[in-house]
N, C-alpha and C positions, 0 to 999 in steps of 0.2 A: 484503575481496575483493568484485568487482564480480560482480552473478550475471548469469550468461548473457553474456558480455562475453570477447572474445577477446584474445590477446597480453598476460594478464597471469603474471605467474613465482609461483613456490611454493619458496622456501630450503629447502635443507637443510643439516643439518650433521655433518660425518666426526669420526670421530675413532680413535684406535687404546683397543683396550680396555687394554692391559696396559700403556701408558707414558701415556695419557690427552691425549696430545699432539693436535693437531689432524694430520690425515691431510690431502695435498694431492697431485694429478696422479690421481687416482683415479676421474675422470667415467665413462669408459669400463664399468667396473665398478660402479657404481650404478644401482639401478633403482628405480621407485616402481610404488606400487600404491595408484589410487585408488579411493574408495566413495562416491558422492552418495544423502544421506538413508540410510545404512543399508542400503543395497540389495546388488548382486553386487560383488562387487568386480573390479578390470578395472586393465591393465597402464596404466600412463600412453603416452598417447600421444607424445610425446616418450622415446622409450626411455632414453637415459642424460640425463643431467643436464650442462649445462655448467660449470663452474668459473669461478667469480665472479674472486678473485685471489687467486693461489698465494700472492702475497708480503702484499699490505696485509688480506687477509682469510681465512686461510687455515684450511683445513676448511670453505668454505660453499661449498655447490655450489646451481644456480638451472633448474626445471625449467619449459618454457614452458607454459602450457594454453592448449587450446582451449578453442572456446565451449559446447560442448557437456560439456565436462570441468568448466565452474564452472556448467552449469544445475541447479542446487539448493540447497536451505535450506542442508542441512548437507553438506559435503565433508572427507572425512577422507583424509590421504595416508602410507602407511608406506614407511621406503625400507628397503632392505638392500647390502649390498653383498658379491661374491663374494669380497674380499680377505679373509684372513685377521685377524681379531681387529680388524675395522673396523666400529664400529656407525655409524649413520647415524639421525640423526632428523630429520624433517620438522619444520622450523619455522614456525608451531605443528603442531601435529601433525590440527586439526582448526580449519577454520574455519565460521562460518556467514554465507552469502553477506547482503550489502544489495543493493537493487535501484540502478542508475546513476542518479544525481542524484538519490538520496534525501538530500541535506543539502541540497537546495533546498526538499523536505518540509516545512508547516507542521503539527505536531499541536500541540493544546492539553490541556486537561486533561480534555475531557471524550472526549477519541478522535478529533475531529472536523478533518477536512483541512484545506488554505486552498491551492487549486490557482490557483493566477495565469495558466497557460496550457495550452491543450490544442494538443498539434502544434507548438508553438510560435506558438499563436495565441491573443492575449488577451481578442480579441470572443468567440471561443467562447468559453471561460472564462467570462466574463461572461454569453453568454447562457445556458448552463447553470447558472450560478447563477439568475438570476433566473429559470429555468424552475423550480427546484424552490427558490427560498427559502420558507421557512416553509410547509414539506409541513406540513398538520395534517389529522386523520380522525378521524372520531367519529359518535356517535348525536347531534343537537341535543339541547338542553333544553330547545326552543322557537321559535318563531318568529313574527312580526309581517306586516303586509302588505307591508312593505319590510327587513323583517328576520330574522336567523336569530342564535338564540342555540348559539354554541359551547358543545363538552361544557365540565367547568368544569375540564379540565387542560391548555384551550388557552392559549396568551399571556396574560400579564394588561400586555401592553406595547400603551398606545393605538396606533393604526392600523398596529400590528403587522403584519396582514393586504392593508392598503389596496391597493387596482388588483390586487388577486388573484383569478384566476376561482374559483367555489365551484358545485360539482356535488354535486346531489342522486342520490343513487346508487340508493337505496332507500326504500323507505318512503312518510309523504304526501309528496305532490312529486315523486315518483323522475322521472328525467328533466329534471330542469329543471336550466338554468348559468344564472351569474349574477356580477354583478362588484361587487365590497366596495369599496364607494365610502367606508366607513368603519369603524372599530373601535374599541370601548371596551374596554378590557382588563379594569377593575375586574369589569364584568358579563359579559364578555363575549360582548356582541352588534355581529353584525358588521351594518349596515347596505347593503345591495344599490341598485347601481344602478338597477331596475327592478322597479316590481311584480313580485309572480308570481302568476303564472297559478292557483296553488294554493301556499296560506301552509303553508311547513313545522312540524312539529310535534314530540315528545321520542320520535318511530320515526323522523324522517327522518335516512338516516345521509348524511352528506354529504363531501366530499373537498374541501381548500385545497388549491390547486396553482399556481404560476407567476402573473407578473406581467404584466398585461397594457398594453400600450403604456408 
């Protein structure tokens, strides 16, 4: 089931207790009761259920929801029915919602997304990525007149970093950006387009963030 998503059905199915046969013409008489995540429970908004087919499916009856009836993880539905010696059960009797076009979702193995479009736009996509590819933060472990050594659990993948702005957040230097014109992974020191003003040192804590041009 789709969560938060309207006009989708919820089966149920009749049957008589004592002859175990499927029960049919019985919609009138059925009624559900739903619960999203555990919470109060509440009459289904479609009061009886309609009847799927007397003859090719019979005992399954189909309840419509709204959207507000499938917003939550977990949704559970019981029916009953006032007919005599008719039970009814919700098929399944509890579902937990996915969110809509979650099997366009890329996860890998380490948790991490792979969103191809935002809005249905893939330059966004794209610029959000390279705004935050290779987020890294840390204390330095050093730095040069044209360099800053990454703490040493950053990349060890050469110019991993490259056209990345790098701010000095704290510490010698605080204040100052600056752009990774390169990167050694082995050591990893990232080399700066630009002098700086004041050479970072193993206080300066500094912030990777997005690509620039």
């Amino acid at each position: 089931m789709l969560r938060n998503i309207s006009s989708q059905k919820w089966r149920a199915y009749a049957w008589d207790a004592t002859t175990g046969l499927p029960k049919t013409g019985d919609a009138s008489n059925i009624t559900g009761i739903i619960t999203k995540d555990d919470g109060t429970p509440a009459a289904t908004n479609d009061t009886n259920p309609t009847e799927v087919d007397s003859t090719g499916e019979k005992g399954f009856y189909a309840f419509d929801l709204t959207q507000s009836e499938t917003d939550a993880a977990k949704v559970t539905l019981s029916c009953k029915s006032t007919t005599s010696n008719i039970v009814v059960l919700a098929i399944p009797p509890v579902v937990y919602t996915v969110p809509q076009y979650s099997s366009l979702h890329v996860i890998d193995s380490s948790g991490r997304g792979d969103i191809s479009k935002i809005a249905g736009d893939t330059t966004a996509a794209t610029n959000l990525k390279n705004t935050y590819a290779g987020l890294e933060a840390g204390t330095a472990q050093g730095g040069g007149s044209s360099t800053i050594t990454l703490r040493s659990g950053a990349s060890a993948v050469d110019n991993y970093f490259k056209d990345q702005a790098v701010f000095v957040l704290s510490g010698t230097g605080s204040g100052q950006t600056n752009r990774i014109s390169g990167y050694v992974g082995s050591t990893r020191v990232a080399t700066v387009e630009t002098a700086w003003a004041t050479q970072p040192d193993n206080t300066s804590v500094y912030l990777v963030v997005g690509r620039i041009g």
